[in-house]
C-alpha positions in Angstrom: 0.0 0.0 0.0 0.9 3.5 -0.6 0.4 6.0 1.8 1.1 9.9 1.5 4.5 11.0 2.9 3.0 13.8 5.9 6.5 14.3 7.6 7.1 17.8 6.1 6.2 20.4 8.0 4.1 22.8 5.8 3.5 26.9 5.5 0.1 26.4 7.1 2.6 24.9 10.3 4.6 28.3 10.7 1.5 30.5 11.4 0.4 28.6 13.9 -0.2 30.0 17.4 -1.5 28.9 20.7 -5.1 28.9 20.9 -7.6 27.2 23.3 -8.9 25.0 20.6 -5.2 24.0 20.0 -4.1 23.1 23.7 -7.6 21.1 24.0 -7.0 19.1 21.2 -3.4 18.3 22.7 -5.1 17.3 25.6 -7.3 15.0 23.9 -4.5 13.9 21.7 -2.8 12.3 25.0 -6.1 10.6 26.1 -6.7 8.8 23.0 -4.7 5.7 22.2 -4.0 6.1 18.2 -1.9 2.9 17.7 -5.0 0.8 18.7 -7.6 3.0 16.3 -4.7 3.0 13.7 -4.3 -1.1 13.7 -7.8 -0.8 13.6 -7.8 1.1 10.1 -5.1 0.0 9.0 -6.8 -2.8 7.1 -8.6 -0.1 4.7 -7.3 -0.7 1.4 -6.6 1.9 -0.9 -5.8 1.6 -4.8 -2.9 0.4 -6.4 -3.9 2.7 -9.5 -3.9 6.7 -9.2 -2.7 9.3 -6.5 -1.4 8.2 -2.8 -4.1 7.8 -0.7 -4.3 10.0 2.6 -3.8 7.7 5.7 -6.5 6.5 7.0 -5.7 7.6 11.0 -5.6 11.1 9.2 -8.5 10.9 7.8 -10.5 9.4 10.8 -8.7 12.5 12.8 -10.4 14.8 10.1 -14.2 12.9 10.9 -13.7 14.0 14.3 -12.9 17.5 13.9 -15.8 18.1 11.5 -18.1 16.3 14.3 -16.4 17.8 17.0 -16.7 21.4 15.9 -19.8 20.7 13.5 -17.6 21.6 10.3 -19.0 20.8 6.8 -16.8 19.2 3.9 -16.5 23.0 2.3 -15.6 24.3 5.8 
């Protein structure tokens, strides 16, 4: 499987800035136990053919932002 490389720190990473949002969702980073979720996904397969796919710990992380903040695809 081929997974998108997400080590490289971006420009969205330089601007950002402590926020309450920010240190909450640290907090919550250190309560949740992502190895067990990610062996969980893990098994999701993605295409041979076309682009990289996202992984899919990133992309259940994004699922629980929208829900979590009541965020829309668009938003």
């Amino acid at each position: 499987m081929a997974w998108k490389n997400l080590t490289q720190t971006s420009l969205a990473d330089a601007f950002i800035h402590e926020h309450d949002a920010i240190t909450e969702l640290d907090e919550l980073n250190q309560l949740i136990d992502w190895k067990s979720i990610e062996r969980q996904l893990i098994t999701i397969n993605n295409s041979p053919i076309g682009e990289r796919a996202w992984p899919p710990l990133m992309m259940f992380k994004i699922l629980l932002l929208q829900s979590f903040y009541n965020l829309s695809d668009p938003a």
